[in-house]
N, C-alpha and C positions, 0 to 999 in steps of 0.2 A: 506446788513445788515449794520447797523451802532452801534456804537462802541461808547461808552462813558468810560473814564480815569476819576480816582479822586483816593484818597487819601486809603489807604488799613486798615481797618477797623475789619479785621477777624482773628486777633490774630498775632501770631510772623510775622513779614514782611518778606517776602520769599527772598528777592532780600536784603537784611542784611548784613552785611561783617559777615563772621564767628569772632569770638571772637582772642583777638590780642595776643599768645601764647607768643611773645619773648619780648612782652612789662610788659606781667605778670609772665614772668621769671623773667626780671631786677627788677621789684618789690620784688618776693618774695628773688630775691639773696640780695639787698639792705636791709631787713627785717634780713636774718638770719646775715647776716653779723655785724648788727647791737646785735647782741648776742639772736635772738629770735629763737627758735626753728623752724624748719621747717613745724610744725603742726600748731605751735601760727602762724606763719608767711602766713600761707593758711588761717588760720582766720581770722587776719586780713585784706589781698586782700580782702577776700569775703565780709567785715566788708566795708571798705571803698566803695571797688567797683573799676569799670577799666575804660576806657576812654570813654564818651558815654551810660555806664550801672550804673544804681545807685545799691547802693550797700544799704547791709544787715541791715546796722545802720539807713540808708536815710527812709528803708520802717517800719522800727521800730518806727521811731520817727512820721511817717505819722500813722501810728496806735495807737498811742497812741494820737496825737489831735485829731482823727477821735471820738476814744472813750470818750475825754473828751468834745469833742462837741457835741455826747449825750448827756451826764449827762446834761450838761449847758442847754441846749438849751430845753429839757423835762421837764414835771410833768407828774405821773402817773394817776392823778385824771379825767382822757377825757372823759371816761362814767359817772363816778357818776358825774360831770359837766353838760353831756346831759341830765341826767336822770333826775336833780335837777330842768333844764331848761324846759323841757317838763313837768315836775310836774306842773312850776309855772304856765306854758302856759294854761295846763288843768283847774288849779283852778280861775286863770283869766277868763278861757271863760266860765266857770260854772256860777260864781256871776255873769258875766255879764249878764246870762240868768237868772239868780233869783230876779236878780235886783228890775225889774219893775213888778215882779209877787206879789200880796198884802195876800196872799195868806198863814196861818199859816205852811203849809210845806212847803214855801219856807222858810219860814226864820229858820224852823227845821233844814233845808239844810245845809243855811248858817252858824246855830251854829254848827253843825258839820264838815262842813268845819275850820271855827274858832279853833277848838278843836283837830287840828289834832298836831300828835306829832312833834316834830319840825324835827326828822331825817329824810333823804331822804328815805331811806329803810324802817321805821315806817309806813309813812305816805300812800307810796305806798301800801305795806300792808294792812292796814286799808281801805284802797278804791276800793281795788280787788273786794268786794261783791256791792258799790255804785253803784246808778242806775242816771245815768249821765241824766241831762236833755239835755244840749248842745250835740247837734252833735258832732262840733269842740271838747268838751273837752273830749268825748268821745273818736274820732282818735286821740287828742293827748296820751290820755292813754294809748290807745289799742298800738302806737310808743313804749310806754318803754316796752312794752313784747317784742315787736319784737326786738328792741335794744337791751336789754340783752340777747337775744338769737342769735343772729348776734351776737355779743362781744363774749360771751362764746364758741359758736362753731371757730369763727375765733382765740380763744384763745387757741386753740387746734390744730384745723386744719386749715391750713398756708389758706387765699386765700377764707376761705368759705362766709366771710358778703359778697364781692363782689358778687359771686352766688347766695344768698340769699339776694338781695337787695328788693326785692317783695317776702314773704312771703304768703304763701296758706296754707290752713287746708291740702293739700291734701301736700305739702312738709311737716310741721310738722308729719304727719304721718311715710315720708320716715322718717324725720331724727331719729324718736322714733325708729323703727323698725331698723334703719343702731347702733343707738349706742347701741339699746339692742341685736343684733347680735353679734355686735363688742365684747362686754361685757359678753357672753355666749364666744365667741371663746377664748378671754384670759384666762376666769377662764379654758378653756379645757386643754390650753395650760399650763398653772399654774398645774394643777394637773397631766400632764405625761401623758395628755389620746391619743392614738395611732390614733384616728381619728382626732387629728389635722390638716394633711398635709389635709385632703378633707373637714372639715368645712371651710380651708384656703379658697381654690378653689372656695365652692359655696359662700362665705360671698363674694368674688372677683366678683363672677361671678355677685351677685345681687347688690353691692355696691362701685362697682371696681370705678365706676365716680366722688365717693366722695375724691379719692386719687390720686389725677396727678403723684405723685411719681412711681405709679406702683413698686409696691415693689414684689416681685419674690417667698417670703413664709414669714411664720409669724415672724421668727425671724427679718427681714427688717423691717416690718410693727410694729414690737411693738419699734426696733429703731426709724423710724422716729416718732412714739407717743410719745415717753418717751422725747425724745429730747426737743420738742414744751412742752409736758404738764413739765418737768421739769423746763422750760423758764416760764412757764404759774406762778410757784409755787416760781420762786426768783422773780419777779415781788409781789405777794403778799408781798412775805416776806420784797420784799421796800418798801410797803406802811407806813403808819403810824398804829398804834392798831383801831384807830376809823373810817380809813377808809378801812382796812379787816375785819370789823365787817361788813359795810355798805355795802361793796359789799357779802360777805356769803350771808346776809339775801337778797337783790334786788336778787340774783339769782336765789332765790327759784320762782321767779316772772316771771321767764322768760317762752318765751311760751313752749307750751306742757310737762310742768314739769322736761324738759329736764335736768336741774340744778341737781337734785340726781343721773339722769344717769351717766353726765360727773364726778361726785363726786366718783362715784364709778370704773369708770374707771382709773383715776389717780390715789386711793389707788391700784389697780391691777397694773396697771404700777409703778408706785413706792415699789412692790414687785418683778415686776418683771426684773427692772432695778433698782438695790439698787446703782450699781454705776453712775449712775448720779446726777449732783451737785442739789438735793432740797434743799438744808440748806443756799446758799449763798445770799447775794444781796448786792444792788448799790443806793447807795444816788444822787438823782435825784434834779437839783436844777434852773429849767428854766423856763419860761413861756408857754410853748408848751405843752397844753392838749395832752397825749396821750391815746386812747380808748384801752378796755382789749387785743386785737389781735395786736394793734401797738405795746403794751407793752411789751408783749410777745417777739413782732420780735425783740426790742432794747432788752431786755434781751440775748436772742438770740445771735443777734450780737456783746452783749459785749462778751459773752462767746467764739464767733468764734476768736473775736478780740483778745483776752487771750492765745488763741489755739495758731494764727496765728505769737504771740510774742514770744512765748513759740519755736513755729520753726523755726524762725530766727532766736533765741540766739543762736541756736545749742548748748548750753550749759550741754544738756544731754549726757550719753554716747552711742559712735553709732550713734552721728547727722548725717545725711546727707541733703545738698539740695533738695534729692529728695523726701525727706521727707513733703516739702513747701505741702502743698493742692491750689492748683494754681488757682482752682476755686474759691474757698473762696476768695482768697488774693483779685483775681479779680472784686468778687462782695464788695468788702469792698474799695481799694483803685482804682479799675479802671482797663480796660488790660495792661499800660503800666507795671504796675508795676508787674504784670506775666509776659511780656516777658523780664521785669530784671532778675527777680525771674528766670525765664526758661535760661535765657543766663549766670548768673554767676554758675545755676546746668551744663551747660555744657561747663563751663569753666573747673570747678573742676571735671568734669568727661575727658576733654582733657587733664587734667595736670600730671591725673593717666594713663592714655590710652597712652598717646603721651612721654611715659618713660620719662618725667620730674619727679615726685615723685615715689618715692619706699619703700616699708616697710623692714625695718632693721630686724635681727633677732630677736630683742629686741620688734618685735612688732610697735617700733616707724616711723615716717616720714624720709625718708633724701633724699635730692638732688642728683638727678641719674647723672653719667659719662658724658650725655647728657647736662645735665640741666649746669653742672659745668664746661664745653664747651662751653655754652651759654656767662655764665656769664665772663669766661675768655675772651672771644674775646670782647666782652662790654668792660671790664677795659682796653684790649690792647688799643683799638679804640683810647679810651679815653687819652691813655699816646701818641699814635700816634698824633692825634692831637694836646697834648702840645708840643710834640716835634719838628712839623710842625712850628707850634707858633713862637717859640725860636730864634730868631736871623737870620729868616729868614732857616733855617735848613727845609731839605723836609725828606720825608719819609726815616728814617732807617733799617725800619724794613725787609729790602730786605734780600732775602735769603744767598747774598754772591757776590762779582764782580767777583768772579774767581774761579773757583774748579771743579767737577767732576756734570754732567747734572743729575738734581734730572728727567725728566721727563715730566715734569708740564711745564706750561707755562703762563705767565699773560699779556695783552696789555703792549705795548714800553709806555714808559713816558721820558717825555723830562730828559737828561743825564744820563740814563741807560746805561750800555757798556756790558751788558751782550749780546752773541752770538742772532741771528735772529732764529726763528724758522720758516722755509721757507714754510713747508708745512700747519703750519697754518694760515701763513701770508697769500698764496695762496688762501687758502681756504676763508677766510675772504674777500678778493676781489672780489670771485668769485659771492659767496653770496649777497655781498652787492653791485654789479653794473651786474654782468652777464658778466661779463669779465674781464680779466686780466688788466685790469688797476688800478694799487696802487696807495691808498691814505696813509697818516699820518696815520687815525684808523683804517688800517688791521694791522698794526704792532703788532706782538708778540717776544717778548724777551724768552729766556728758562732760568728757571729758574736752580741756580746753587748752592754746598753748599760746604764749604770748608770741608774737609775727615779730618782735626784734632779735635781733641775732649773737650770736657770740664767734670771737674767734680765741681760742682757749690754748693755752700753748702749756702742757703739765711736763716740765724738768725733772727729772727723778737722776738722784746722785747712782751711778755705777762704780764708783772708785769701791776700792778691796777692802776698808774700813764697816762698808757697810754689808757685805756679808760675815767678816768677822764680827761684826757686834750684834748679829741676826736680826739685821735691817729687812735683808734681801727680799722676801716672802711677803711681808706686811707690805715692802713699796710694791711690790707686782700687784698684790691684792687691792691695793689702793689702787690702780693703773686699771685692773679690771671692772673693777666698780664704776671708776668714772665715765670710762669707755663706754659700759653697757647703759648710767644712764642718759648718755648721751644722746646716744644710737637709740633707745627705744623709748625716751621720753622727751626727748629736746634735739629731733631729729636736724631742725635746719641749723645747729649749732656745729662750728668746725673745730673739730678738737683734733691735734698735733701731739704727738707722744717726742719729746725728746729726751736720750738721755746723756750722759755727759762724766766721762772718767779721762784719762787723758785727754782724748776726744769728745767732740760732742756728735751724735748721730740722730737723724729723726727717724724713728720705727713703727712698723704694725704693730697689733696688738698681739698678736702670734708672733715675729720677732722677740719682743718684750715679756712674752711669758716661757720663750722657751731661751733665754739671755742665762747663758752661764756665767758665775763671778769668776773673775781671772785676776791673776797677780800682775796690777799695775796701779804706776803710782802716779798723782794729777788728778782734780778736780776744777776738772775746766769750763767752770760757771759764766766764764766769757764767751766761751765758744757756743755753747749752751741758749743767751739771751741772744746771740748774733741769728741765729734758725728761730728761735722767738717770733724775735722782730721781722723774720722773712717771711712765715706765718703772717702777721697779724697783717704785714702792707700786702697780702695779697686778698686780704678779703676787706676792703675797705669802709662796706657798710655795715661791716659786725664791730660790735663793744667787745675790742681787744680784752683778754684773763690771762695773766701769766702765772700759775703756780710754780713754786720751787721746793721740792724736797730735798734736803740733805745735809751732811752733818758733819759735814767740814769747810772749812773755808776756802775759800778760790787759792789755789797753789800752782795753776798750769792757766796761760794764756795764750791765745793763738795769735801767730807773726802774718804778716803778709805776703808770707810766699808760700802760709799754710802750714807750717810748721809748729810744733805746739813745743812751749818752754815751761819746762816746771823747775819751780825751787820749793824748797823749807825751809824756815818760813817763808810765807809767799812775799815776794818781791814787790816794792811800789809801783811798778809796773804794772804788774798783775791787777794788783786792786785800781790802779786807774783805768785799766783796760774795761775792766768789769763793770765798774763803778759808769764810766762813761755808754755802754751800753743800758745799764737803768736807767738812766737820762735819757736817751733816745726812744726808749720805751713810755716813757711818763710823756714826752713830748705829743707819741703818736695814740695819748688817752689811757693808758694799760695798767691797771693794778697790778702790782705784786706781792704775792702773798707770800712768805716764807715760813716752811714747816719745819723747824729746828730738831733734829733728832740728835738728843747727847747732851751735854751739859758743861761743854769746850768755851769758859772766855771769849776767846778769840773770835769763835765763831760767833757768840752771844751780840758781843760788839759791832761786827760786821753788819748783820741782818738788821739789829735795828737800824744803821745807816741808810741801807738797801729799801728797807720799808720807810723812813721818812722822805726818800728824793726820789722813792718808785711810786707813792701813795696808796702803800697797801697795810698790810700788817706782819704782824710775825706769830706764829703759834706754835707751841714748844706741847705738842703729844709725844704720848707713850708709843712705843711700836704698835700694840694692839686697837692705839684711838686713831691711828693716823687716818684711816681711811674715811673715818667720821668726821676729820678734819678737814681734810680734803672735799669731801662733797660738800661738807655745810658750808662752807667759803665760797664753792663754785654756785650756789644756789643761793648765798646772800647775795653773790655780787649780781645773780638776775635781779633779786627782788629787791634792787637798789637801784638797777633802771627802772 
């Protein structure tokens, strides 16, 4: 046997990466972080799209040229154009036959011909009973029956002029007998009569071949009619008044009288689909004659095209991707743009499946435990690598040089001193050569973690300045870092997220990454150390760490009845209030470290006070270093116990 390879052609590519989960976590963390909800923020992913998969907006906007290159590119007039054309051809080849005949009835002829109305549908009319002398003008006549009957039935029924490109007396018979069947089964069905489901059957049984659709019972069957003849009835309604006049009356022309069958059928279906759009239409403004069934189908497909918009906005309630009709999309823009359509519906079905997103009680989206694990190890990375960066400095974030064996083990790196993990050093060798012969990468170090504790308390400013000055993002990123290495490398350490804008509030790390900036004004660094210090006297055998981010100075202090007062500038009050919680803090062992963002005097002033009677420091990073600041601070102050 021989075997031919080429390009795959039959829909989603089998051999596809599955869709990139932890690249459209850092998306959608970057999104909420950025103050968008976690709902808006799956919107937008979907909206944009992922790396490789166009997204929601890309196939919106190709639907919508697609639709406007319709309109452009069309006119509705493509029959009454043929029919005009075949007229003239007839009445050409008539005179040319009367021509040379000397004869008082030919020239009778000719002045009746002469006299004919000047509309296309008139004139045809009037010449229905003429007794044609020319052959040719004859067939060309006898063309416009068949043509308006081809138009009209393919204006109904998708696909019928093709079939009917050679008309017989003995087809006109079927098609009289299929629409006058058809038209006896509606009205049965219209009136509740119980032997619908078997007039179904036998109208199937004798006319099943006029329906490729194969529709399953009558309810199918008057859907796909209503549909088409509803397309059939906004296309009129684009025409102009004088050329819906023009086509009514040439229909009645059409062969075997069929014209008042179809007319009656379309009032039954537009009874018995009232919801279907007949009232609308589209201004059509191109050079491209389209015939009554072409016209149709562009009506048609503007309408799928509407649908198709309509389901990518997701803008309803209850959208879901799955909602796309993928067949549609496909016959309107192409398969690719179904298997975008089908990869970001099973994006967002992995995002729910794969415990990144979870529904709150409130009903709303929020980032699962998982998802917020994700995003933490992304911002550590990211301060790890500036830290690598820095003056030549390698990796900190080691679990400890000295302490008690967490267990775990990671490959040796050059100046590690941590103990050899022998047995999986061995093992590693064994593995990778089939004997005990060590190289450099079987090395495993064990990892170790120092038994004293921390109770770590990270202040991060909320006030409005700090996302106006695009604080916002850098401090959550710093929030996530530290968090995560907390939690996965300095477990028995109690770390406290507070933050503090008029109020101060202690938060998860899911609160704090999905914290929208709001317009309020207070930065209530009192309030702030007062939940500090609640932290740190509740864990009394951990080495108190208070970090403070922010970049304004104390302007809102909290009263005793809980009320919080702000002024501009801040008030001596304020700053004693403040000021007298750093003392309380220094009293109970607690460094304070302040991370200055901005380049404020006032605030400059402050902080160093703050850090001489808190016994910490002050460090003044860029938005991009803060998280590098942050961590190195929290991990000198271990390796200072």
């Amino acid at each position: 046997m021989r075997y031919r390879y080429g390009r795959w052609s039959g829909g989603a590519d089998p051999l596809a990466p599955p869709v990139d989960l932890r690249a459209a976590v850092d998306e959608l963390g970057r999104e909420i972080m950025e103050g968008a909800s976690p709902s808006s923020a799956l919107r937008e992913l979907l909206r944009r799209g992922v790396d490789g998969t166009r997204g929601l907006d890309d196939m919106t906007s190709r639907l919508w040229q697609r639709r406007s290159s319709i309109q452009r590119r069309h006119r509705l007039d493509g029959t009454l154009s043929e029919v005009r054309r075949l007229l003239d051809s007839a009445l050409e080849a008539e005179r040319r036959a009367l021509f040379p005949d000397p004869s008082d009835d030919a020239r009778f002829r000719e002045a009746q011909l002469d006299a004919l109305p000047p509309g296309t549908a008139a004139a045809v009319q009037e010449l229905s009973s003429y007794d044609w002398r020319s052959s040719e003008a004859r067939e060309a006549f006898s063309q416009i029956r068949e043509l308006l009957g081809r138009e009209l039935l393919d204006q109904r029924f998708q696909g019928m002029k093709e079939a009917l490109s050679n008309v017989d007396s003995d087809d006109v018979k079927r098609i009289q007998r299929m629409l006058a069947d058809l038209n006896s089964l509606l009205e049965a069905h219209a009136a509740g009569s119980p032997d619908t489901p078997r007039l179904f059957d036998d109208f199937m049984r004798k006319h099943g071949d006029f329906f490729p659709e194969n529709p399953r019972n009558v309810d199918e069957l008057i859907d796909a009619l209503a549909a088409r003849s509803a397309a059939a009835q906004r296309m009129m309604n684009s025409m102009t008044d004088a050329q819906r006049a023009e086509l009514s009356a040439l229909s009645q022309q059409a062969f075997g009288g069929i014209g008042s069958q179809l007319s009656t059928l379309d009032s039954l279906l537009q009874r018995l689909r009232p919801g279907e759009d007949w009232t609308s239409s589209a201004r059509f403004r191109g050079q491209d004659p389209l015939g009554l069934g072409e016209g149709a189908q562009a009506m048609a497909d503007l309408a799928e095209l509407d649908a198709l918009a309509e389901q990518l906005g997701q803008s309803y309630p209850g959208a879901r991707l799955e909602d796309i009709d993928l067949e549609a999309l496909e016959r309107q823009l192409g398969s690719s743009a179904a298997v975008d359509a089908r990869r970001l519906a099973e994006l967002e079905k992995a995002l729910r499946q794969q415990n990144i997103l979870e529904r709150a009680p409130d009903g709303s989206l929020r980032l699962t435990p998982k998802a917020l694990r994700r995003l933490g190890e992304t911002a550590l990375r990211g301060v790890v690598d500036q830290l690598r960066s820095s003056q030549g400095s390698r990796d900190t974030v080691s679990a400890g040089a000295a302490g008690e064996l967490m267990g775990s083990s990671r490959p040796w790196q050059f100046g590690d001193t941590e103990p050899w993990d022998v047995p999986r050093t061995l093992r590693n060798a064994v593995l990778r050569s089939g004997s005990m012969s060590l190289d450099v990468v079987d090395l495993e170090v064990s990892d170790t973690e120092h038994r004293t504790r921390a109770a770590v308390a990270l202040c991060v400013d909320t006030s409005w300045s700090m996302v106006q000055d695009g604080r916002w993002v850098p401090m959550k990123r710093t929030a996530l870092a530290l968090h995560h290495l907390v939690r996965t490398r300095f477990r028995t350490d109690a770390l406290q997220l507070v933050t503090f804008g008029r109020y101060a509030e202690a938060v998860d790390i899911g609160q704090l990454t999905s914290l929208e900036g709001v317009w309020e004004q207070g930065t209530n660094l009192h309030h702030a150390l007062l939940l500090a210090g609640r932290h740190v006297r509740r864990h009394p055998d951990a080495q108190p760490v208070v970090l403070v981010v922010t970049d304004g100075e104390p302007t809102a202090h909290l009263e005793p009845e809980g009320d919080a007062e702000f002024n501009y500038p801040p008030l001596p009050r304020t700053l004693t209030k403040t000021l007298n919680e750093v003392d309380a803090l220094a009293r109970l062992g607690a460094t304070i470290s302040v991370f200055k963002l901005g380049d404020d005097p006032r605030l400059a002033e402050f902080v160093d006070i703050v850090a001489r009677r808190g016994g910490g420091r002050v460090v003044s990073p860029d938005e991009e270093g803060l998280g590098a600041a942050v961590v190195s601070d929290y991990l000198r102050s271990r390796r200072r116990r």
